[in-house]
ROZA-998170 format. One record per residue (C-alpha): x, y, z; residue number from 1. Coordinates in steps of 0.1 Angstrom, whole numbers, always signed. Each point is the difference from the previous one (the first is absolute). Example, Ala and Ser with C-alpha at 12.3 -4.5 7.8 and 13.67 -1.06 7.14 Angstrom:
NODE     x     y     z seq
NODE  +123   -45   +78   1
NODE   +14   +34    -7   2
This chain:
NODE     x     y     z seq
NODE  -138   -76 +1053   1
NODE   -25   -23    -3   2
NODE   -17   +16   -30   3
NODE   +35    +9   -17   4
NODE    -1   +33    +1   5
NODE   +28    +5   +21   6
NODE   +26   -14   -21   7
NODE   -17   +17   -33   8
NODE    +5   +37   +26   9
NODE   +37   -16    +6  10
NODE   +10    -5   -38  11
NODE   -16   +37   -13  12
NODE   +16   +15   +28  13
NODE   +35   -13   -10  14
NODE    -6    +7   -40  15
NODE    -7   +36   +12  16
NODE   +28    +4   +20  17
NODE   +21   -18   -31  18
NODE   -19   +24   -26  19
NODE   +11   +29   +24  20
NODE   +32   -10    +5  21
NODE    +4    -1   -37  22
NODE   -16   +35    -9  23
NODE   +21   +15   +27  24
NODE   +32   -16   -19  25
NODE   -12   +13   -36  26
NODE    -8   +31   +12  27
NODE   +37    +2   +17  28
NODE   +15   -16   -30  29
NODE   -16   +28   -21  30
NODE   +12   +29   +23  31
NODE   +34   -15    -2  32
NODE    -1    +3   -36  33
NODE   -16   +28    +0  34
NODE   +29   +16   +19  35
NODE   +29   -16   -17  36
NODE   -19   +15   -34  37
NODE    +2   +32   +18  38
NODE   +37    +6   +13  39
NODE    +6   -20   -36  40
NODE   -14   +30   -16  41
NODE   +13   +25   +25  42
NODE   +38   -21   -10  43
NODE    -8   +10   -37  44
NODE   -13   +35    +5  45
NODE   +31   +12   +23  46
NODE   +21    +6   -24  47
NODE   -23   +24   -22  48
NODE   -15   +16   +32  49
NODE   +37    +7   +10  50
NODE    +9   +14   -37  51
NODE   -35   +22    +1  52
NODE   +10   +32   +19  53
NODE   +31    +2   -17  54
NODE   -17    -8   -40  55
NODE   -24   +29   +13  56
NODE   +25   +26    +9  57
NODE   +25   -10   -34  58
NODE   -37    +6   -20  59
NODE    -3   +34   +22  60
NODE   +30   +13   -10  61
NODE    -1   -13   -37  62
NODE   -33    -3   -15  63
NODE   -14   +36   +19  64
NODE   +31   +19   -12  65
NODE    -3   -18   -33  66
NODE   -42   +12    -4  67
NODE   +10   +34   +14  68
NODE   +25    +5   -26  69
NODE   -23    -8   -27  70
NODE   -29   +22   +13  71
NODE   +27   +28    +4  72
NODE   +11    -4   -34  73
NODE   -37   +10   -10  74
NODE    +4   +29   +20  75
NODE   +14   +35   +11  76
NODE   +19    +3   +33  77
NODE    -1   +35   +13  78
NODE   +20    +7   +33  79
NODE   -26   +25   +18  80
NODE    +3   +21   +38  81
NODE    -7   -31   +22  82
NODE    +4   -28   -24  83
NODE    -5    -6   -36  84
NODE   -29    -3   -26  85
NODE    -6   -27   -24  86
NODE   -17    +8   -32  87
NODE   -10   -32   -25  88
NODE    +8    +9   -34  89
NODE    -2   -34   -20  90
NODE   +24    -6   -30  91
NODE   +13   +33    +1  92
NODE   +37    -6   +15  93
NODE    +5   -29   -21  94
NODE   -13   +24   -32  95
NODE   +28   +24   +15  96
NODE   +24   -26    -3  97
NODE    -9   -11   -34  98
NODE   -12   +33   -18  99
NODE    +5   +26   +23 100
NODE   +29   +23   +21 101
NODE   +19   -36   +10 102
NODE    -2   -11   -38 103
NODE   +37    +7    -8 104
NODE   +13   -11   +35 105
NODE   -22   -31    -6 106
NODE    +4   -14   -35 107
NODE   +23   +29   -11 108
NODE    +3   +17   -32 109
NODE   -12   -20   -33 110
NODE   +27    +7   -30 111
NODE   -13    -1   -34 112
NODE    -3   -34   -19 113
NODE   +31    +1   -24 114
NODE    +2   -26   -31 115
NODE   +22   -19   +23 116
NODE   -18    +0   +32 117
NODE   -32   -10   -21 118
NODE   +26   -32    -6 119
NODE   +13    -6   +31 120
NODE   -38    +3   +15 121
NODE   -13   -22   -31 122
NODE   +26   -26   +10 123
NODE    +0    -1   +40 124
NODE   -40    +0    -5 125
NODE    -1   -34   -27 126
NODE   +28   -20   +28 127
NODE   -26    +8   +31 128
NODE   -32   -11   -23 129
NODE   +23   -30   -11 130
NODE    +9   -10   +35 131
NODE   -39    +3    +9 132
NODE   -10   -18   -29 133
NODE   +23   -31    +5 134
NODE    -9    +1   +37 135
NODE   -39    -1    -7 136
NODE    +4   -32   -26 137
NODE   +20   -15   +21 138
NODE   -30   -10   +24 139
NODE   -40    -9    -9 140
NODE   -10   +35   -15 141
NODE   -28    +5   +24 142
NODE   -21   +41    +0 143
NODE   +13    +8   +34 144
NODE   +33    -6   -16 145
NODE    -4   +17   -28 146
NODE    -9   +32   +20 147
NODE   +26    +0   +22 148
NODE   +27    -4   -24 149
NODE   -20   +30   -19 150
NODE    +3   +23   +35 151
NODE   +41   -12    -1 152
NODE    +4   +11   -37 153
NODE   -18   +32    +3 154
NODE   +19   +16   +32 155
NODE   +32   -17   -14 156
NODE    -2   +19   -31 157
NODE   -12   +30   +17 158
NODE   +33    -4   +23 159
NODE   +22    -6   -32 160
NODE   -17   +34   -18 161
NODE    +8   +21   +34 162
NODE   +35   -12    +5 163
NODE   +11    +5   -38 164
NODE   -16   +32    -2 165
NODE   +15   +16   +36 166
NODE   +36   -19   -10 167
NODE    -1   +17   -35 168
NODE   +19   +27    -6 169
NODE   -19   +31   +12 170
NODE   -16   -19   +23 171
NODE    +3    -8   +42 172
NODE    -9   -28   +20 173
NODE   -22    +4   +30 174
NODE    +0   -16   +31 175
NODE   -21   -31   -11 176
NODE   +23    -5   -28 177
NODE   +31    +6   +19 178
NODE   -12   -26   +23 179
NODE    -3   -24   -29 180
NODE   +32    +8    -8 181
NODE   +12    -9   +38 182
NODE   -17   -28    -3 183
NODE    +2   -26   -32 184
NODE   +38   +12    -6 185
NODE   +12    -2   +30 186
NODE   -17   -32   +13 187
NODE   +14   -10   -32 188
NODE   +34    +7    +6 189
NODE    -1   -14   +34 190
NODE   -17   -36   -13 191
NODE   +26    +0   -20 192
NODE   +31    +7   +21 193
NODE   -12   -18   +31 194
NODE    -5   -32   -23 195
NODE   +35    +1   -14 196
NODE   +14    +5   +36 197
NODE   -24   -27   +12 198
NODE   +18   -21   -22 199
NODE   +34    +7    +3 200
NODE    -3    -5   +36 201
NODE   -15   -36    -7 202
NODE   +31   -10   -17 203
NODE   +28   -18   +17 204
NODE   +22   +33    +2 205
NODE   +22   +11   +27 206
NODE    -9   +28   +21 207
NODE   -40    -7   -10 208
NODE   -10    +6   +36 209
NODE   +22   +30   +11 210
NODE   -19   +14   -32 211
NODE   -35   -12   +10 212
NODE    +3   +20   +30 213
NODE   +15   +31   -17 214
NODE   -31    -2   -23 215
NODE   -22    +1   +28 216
NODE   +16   +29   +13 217
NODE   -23   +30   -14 218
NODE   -32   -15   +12 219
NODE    +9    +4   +32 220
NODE    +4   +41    -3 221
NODE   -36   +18    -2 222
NODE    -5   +16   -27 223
NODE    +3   +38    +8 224
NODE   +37   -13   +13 225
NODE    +5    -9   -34 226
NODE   -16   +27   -19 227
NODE   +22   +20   +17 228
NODE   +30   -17    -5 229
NODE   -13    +0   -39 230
NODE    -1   +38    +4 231
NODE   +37    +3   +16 232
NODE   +13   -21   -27 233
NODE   -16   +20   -30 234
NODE   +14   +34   +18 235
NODE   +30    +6   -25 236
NODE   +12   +34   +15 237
NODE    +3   -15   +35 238
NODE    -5   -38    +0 239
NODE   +22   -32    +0 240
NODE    +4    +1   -37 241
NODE    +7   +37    -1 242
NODE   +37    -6    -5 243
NODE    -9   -21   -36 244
NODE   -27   +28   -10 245
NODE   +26   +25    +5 246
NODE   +26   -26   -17 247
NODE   -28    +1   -33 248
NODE    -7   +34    +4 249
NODE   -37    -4   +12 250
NODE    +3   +13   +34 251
NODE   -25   +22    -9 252
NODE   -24   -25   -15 253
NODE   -30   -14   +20 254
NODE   -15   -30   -17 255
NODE   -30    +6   +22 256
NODE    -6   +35   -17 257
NODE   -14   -21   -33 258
NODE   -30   -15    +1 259
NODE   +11   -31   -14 260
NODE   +34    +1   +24 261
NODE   -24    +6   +30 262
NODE   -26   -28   -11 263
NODE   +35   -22    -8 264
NODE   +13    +8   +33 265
NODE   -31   -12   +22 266
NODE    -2   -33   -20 267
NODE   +36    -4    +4 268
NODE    -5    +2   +39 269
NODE   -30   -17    +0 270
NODE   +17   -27   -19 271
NODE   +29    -1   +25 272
NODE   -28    -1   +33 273
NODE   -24   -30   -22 274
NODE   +18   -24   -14 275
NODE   +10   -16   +30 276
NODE   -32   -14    +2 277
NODE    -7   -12   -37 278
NODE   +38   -18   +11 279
NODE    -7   -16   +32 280
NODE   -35   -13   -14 281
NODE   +14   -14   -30 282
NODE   +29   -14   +12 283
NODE   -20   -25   +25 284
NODE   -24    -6   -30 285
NODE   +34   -12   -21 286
NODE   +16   -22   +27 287
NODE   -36   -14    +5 288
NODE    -2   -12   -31 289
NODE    +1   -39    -9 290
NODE   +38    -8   -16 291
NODE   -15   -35   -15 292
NODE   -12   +18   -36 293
NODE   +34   +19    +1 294
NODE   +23   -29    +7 295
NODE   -22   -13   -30 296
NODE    +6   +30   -24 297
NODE   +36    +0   +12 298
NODE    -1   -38   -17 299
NODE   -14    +2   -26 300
NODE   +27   +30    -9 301
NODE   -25   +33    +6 302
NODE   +23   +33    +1 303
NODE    -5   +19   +32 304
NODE   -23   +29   -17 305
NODE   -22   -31   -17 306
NODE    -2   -11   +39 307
NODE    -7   +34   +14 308
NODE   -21    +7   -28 309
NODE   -24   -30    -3 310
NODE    +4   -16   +37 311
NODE    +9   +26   +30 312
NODE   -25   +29   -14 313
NODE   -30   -20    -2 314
NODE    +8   -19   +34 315
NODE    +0   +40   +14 316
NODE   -27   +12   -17 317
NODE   -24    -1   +25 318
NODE   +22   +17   +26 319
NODE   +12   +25   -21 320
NODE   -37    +8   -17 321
NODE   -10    +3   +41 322
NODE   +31   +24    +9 323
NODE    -5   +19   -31 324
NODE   -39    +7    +9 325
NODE   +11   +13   +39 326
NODE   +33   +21   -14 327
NODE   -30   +17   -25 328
NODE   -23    +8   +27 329
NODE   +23   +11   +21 330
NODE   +15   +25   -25 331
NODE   -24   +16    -8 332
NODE    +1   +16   +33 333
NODE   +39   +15    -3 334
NODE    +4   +31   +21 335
NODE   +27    +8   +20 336
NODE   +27    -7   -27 337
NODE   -18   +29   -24 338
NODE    -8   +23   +32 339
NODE   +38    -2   +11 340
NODE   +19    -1   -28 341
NODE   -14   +22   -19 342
NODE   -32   +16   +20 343
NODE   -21   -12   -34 344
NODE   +20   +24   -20 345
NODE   +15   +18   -21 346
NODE   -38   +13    -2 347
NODE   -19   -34    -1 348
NODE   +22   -24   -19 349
NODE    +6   -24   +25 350
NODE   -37    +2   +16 351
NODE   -15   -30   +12 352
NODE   -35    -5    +5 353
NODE    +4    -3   +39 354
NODE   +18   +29    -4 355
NODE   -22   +24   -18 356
NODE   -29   -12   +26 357
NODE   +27   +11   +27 358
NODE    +9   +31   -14 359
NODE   -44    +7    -5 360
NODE    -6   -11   +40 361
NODE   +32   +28    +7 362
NODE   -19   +26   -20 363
NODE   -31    -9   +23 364
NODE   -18   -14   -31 365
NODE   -10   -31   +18 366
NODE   -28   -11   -25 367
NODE   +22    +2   -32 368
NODE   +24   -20   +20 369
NODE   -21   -24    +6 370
NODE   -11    -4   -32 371
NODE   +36    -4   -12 372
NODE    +3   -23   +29 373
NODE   -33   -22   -19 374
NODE   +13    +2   -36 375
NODE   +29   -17   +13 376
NODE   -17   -27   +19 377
NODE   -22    -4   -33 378
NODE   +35    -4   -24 379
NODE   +11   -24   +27 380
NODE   -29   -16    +1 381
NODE    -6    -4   -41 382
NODE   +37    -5    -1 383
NODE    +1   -31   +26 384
NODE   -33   -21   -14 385
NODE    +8    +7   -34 386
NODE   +39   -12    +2 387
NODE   -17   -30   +23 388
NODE   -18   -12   -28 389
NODE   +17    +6   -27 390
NODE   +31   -10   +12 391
NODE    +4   -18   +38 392
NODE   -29   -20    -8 393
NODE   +10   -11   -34 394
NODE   +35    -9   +15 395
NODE   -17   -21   +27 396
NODE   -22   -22   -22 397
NODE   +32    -5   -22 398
NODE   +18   -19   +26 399
């Protein structure tokens, strides 16, 4: 004590025991972060680690079925004693398709080129390059551009030369055609109807929503009910409208027996089964519109077509460039109205592509099937990124 060292001992002692005491509560303030960090990250990954075995089995039964398909469409399937045998053959099934034994069934038969199919192909071919050429100046004219709206032009004339030389006289559509057919008149038709039922049901009418519901109705039947239903009702020896047949003297007329009446008679019922849904999506899009710039027409004395016209189609544009995009993908894949009603006939008239690669996988010729099956998904494909941004995207960056 005398020397001072004791209290010197005394006062690094405590510092020690303070410096201790302080390291131990760092190091414990760091494993408490360290843990909250932890069961923060563990909060933020639950939900993905919840989602993973079920994003891996969707991706097993999608993407391996999707890559199998493709490999089989480059190849020959061959039941054999014991199982089957697989033989690659490249391009070959999709050359069979487009120059070989499927040729006809595929593209059909090409008529000659009369003076006035030359016309009506000269004329069809200057309003796509028209379209395509107001479309590409209407943005920065950039090479990427430029090439892509080349790619459009080229397989939309190709498309233009194959439907007006198999729908010439002497001519017959094949199933890609037909589908085509299936799919731009009769999505058409159903824009068009659905839209003026939309708005009719907007209006202050009486008896709007006993009708809403009665619109809704076919929806609600699958579609093989209503194929056959199509197929009763077209029956005019022994179906409902037998009576009036007899009446007319066409009791012994079948309008499915034509291949125009059969192709008529499945867009009729696919008509009847689709609109529904361009209706009930349309209709919310009119009574979601804002009334303020119509109660502003309506002052300054604008007719109701001026308002429907310049107002109410633009406000819907967007919705009904969106609902026109799904009804054409999901089109494209018509089936059970063409295998009921008419079974694809008479012959291949009313074909669809889904159908022909149907009636291939029957006949055990799995790999032309497939490659049907591809050269649809490559029209749907083409089909959806060229109408995306050509059309839904031009729509968008209007409004």
């Amino acid at each position: 004590m005398r020397d001072g060292r004791w209290p010197t001992t005394v006062q690094a002692d405590t510092e020690r025991a303070a410096a201790s005491r302080g390291v131990a509560a760092t190091l414990a303030r760091r494993a408490r972060l360290d843990r909250e960090s932890v069961l923060l990250w563990a909060d933020r990954q639950a939900g993905a680690v919840l989602v993973l075995p079920a994003v891996l089995v969707i991706l097993a039964l999608s993407i391996f079925p999707l890559v199998f398909s493709l490999y089989l469409s480059l190849a020959r399937f061959q039941p054999a004693p014991g199982g089957f045998r697989i033989h690659f053959l490249g391009l070959l099934n999709y050359r069979k398709l487009l120059l070989g034994s499927e040729q006809e069934h595929f593209l059909g038969v090409l008529a000659a080129l009369s003076p006035g199919t030359w016309v009506v192909w000269a004329l069809l071919s200057a309003l796509a390059v028209l379209l395509l050429a107001r479309s590409l100046v209407s943005a920065p004219v950039t090479p990427v551009r430029v090439l892509g709206h080349a790619i459009v032009a080229t397989a939309a004339l190709l498309a233009l030369w194959l439907v007006v030389r198999t729908l010439a006289h002497g001519g017959r559509p094949g199933t890609l055609v037909v589908t085509w057919i299936y799919v731009l008149a009769g999505v058409a038709v159903q824009y068009l109807i659905g839209l003026g039922l939309a708005t009719l049901c907007a209006q202050e009418l009486p008896g709007r929503r006993f009708f809403r519901v009665v619109f809704l109705l076919p929806m609600m039947i699958t579609p093989v009910g209503v194929a056959y239903t199509f197929r009763m009702l077209t029956d005019t020896a022994k179906g409902p409208f037998a009576p009036i047949a007899k009446l007319f003297g066409f009791a012994n007329v079948s309008w499915v027996n034509d291949p125009w009446g059969a192709r008529i008679a499945v867009m009729i019922g696919d008509l009847w089964q689709w609109t529904p849904f361009m209706f009930i999506v349309l209709l919310a899009a009119l009574e979601s519109q804002s009334p303020e710039p119509i109660e502003a027409a309506i002052v300054d004395g604008a007719s109701r077509w001026q308002i429907f016209w310049h107002i109410t189609l633009p406000q819907i544009a967007p919705v009904s460039s969106t609902l026109v995009l799904i009804r054409l993908i999901e089109a494209f894949k018509i089936f059970d109205m063409p295998n009921v009603l008419t079974a694809g006939g008479p012959g291949t008239a009313t074909e669809s592509l889904t159908l022909h690669a149907y009636v291939l996988w029957r006949a055990l010729d799995y790999g032309t099937s497939a490659a049907v099956a591809y050269s649809l998904l490559f029209v749907v494909t083409f089909v959806g990124i060229a109408y995306v941004r050509l059309i839904h995207r031009r729509v968008a960056e209007a409004l």
